[in-house]
Steps between C-alpha positions, in 0.01 A plus 500: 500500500645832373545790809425866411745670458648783773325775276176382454477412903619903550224638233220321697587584885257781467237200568506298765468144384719350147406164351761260391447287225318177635633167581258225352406151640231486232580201366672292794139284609426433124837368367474162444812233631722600743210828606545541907099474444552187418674387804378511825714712742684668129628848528613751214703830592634811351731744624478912396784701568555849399617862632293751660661886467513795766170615421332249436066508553385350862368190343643282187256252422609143337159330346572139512249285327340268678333147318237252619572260755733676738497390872757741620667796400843565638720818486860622660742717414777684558712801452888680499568730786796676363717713753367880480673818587473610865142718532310277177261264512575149405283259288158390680218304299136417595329270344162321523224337209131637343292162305366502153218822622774707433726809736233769455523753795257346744376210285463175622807284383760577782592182612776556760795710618782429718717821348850410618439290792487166324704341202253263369179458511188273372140480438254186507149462496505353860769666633778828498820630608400751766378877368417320188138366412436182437186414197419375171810504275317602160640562177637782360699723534625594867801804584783431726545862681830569522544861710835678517504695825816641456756467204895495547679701256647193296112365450302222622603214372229192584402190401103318530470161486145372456404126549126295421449189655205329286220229651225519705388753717352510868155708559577849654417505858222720611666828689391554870516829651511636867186560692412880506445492893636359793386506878595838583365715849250707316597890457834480608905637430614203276885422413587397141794505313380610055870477347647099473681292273536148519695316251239538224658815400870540627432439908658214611237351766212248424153700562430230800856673655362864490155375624668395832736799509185699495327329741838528702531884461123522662302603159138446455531518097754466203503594141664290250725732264713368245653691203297536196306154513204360690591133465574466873066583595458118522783431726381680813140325551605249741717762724238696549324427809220635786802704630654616198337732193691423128439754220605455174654767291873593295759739497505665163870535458512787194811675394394808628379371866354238705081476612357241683163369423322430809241251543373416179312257383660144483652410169560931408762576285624801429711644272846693511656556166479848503672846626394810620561678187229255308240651711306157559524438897173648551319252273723213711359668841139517435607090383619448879127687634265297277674174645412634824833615612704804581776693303847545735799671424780241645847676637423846281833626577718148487852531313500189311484485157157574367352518846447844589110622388458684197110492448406750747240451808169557330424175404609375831235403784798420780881535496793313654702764712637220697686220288702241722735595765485900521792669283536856367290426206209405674550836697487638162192358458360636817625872439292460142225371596446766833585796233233350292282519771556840587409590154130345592553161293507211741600125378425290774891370598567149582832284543600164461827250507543409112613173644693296296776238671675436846513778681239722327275485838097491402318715656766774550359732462091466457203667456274516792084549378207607672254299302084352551654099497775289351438455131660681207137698422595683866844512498536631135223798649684545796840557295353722238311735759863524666359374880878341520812540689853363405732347758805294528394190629184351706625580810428882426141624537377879478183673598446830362281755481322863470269582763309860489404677839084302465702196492442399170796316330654395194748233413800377266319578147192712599415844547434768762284825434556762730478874582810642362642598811366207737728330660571148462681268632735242328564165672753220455544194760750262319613134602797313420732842431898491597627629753607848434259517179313834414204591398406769261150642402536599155292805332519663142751728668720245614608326838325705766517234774723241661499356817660243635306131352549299858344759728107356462228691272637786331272860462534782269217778500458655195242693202362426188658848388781411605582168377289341210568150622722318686669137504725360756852356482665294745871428417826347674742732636716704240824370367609817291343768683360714351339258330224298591507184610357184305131461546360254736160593376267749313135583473314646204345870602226583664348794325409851675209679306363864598145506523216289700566278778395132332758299412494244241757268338654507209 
């Protein structure tokens, strides 16, 4: 099979897909004699190589033809990794398979993806190699996705070896899902933990391993999260249990950012081959809402390749301020988000551990939500009305609160009217802090509080003219002074509004 050549890859990297010429298998379960159709167990294979050039399009597609009778369809590959200069990117190349309905944007032949966290993968009727979906192996013709992430200076050199084993095929098994409740304690703060990977995208734990480290960590509900594939929904229904909620859902792994779809419904995939410059997210996020689930910025401000958010927040209905163990990025994330809110637009925050191997620690940190029972109907409305608090671990529990001088109150999420100049009074009683941890009450002017986090309830009396809303920080003592120390937790605002005296929620 010929290659294109270096110029006619560069004259197409405006788009963001190329098409190889096709690799056929046409023929292979009709030739008569020594046909691997006509012996049981019989395999044919071919092998592609070729060379991808610095600016090459995100996805090079190789059409392989597929004939009657195949029983399994296996693909690996590999790649050079030439040395770089100092400061460039070396080679990195994704790669994962669409069936004969074709690699239209959001169309229904994806297949599987494992982008570079497997060398080989298959497909059967009966059965898959993890992040990869196993069904009817038709005819036609079907595209190996081959997706250079980053491109060394000398080129991508790679090689695809496909392989068809012929004979009989076993009946696809029948996909069952997670129940949508569990036994919860009616309206109640709920722990859960909406950002894992398991080793059906590039994790390196079986799903029943994170099901006990959540259990472990104290959480009342999971989400299932793997990049840019939805193969692992039937995995989790037997983990699930009267103590433990599973929702279903994907990271959508873009060049241009990461977004978690939350608690969709089972067997929803969505798609990713796409940047911000296409202008197409927005059709993808009202995707993730008419499955039932909701649209979440993961890590906006991480500083790996392709991970830091380019869509903008208006398509979002929750964000990630708090991915894995705190670092400076995530306090990034926090200083964005609070200027956003001072600006009056308020994305409920959340956080979660992006666990993927020993000693990514589930559950650190989680998102703690006020919701009517344990099922995904109220925890999804709890998250996207922002009654939720972020902390560290289980062993860290917050109260907080607005209360006006008729005692009427309003909590994490919900909203206070008041007389302009009424005073109010802003309280925090926190469990679990360290020992010489803060606390901070946080306003659209800034900090305007801290206190001491191990001294009992914490007061701060304040106005509606004065501060718009306020959230609460508690944090472990500084390291760098000035600077803050890492958070131990954080609470979305409570909102301050001038006017009448009935409060209401969000």
């Amino acid at each position: 099979m010929s290659e294109p050549t270096r110029r006619t890859l560069l004259t197409t990297s405006v788009a963001s897909a190329f098409t190889l010429g096709s690799v056929s298998f046409a023929h292979a379960a009709d030739t008569p004699g020594d046909s691997p159709a006509d012996t049981p167990g019989g395999d044919r294979t071919q092998t592609v190589s070729g060379t991808l050039p610095p600016g090459s399009p995100d996805f090079v597609y190789l059409p392989v033809e597929i004939p009657r009778g195949v029983r399994e369809i296996h693909v690996s590959y590999t790649y050079e990794r030439p040395a770089v200069p100092a400061g460039t990117q070396g080679n990195a190349l994704d790669i994962g398979i669409f069936d004969q309905r074709g690699t239209e944007l959001g169309g229904k032949g994806f297949r599987g993806w494992s982008g570079g966290a497997r060398k080989e993968f298959f497909l059967r009727t009966d059965e898959a190699t993890p992040g990869y979906v196993a069904g009817p192996l038709k005819a036609g013709t079907w595209f190996v996705v081959l997706a250079p992430y980053t491109v060394a200076p000398q080129g991508l050199t790679y090689s695809v070896t496909i392989t068809l084993r012929f004979g009989a095929s076993l009946p696809t098994p029948r996909p069952v899902y997670p129940p949508e409740r569990a036994n919860g304690r009616g309206r109640a703060w709920y722990r859960g933990d909406s950002h894992l990977h398991t080793l059906y995208s590039d994790g390196r734990r079986m799903p029943a391993e994170v099901a006990a480290l959540a259990r472990a960590a104290g959480l009342d509900f999971l989400t299932t999260t793997e990049h840019n594939t939805h193969a692992a929904h039937g995995a989790w229904a037997e983990l699930a249990g009267d103590d433990l909620l599973i929702l279903l859902g994907e990271e959508i792994t873009t060049r241009n950012g990461h977004v978690l779809a939350l608690g969709t419904d089972p067997g929803t995939f969505v798609d990713w081959r796409y940047r911000a410059r296409e202008n197409r997210f927005g059709h993808f996020a009202r995707e993730i809402r008419r499955a039932g689930g909701l649209v979440v910025p993961a890590h906006p401000h991480a500083t790996c390749i392709g991970c830091n958010w380019k869509f903008g927040f208006g398509d979002a209905d929750a964000v990630e301020v708090w991915n894995g163990p705190y670092t400076p990025d995530d306090e990034v994330s926090l200083a964005g988000w609070d200027a956003a809110l001072a600006k009056g637009r308020w994305t409920p925050a959340m956080g979660n551990s992006d666990a993927h191997r020993d000693p990514d620690r589930v559950g650190t940190p989680q998102t703690v939500v006020l919701a009517d029972d344990l099922s995904r109907k109220a925890i999804l409305a709890g998250l996207r009305a922002g009654r939720s608090y972020v902390a560290e671990s289980s062993s860290v529990s917050v109260d907080f609160a607005v209360t006006d001088g008729r005692g009427r109150s309003a909590g994490i999420g919900e909203r206070l009217r008041v007389p302009a100049d009424e005073p109010v009074t802003v309280r925090l009683a926190v469990s679990g802090a360290p020992e010489g941890g803060t606390v901070r009450f946080v306003t659209d002017q800034g900090v305007l509080h801290t206190a001491q986090a191990a001294t009992g309830p914490v007061e701060w009396v304040t106005t509606a003219a004065y501060a718009s809303y306020v959230r609460a920080e508690v944090r472990h003592p500084a390291t760098l002074p000035p600077l803050p120390g890492a958070l131990v937790a954080f609470t979305n605002p409570v909102f301050l509004e001038v006017g009448g005296v009935s409060p209401g929620t969000r």
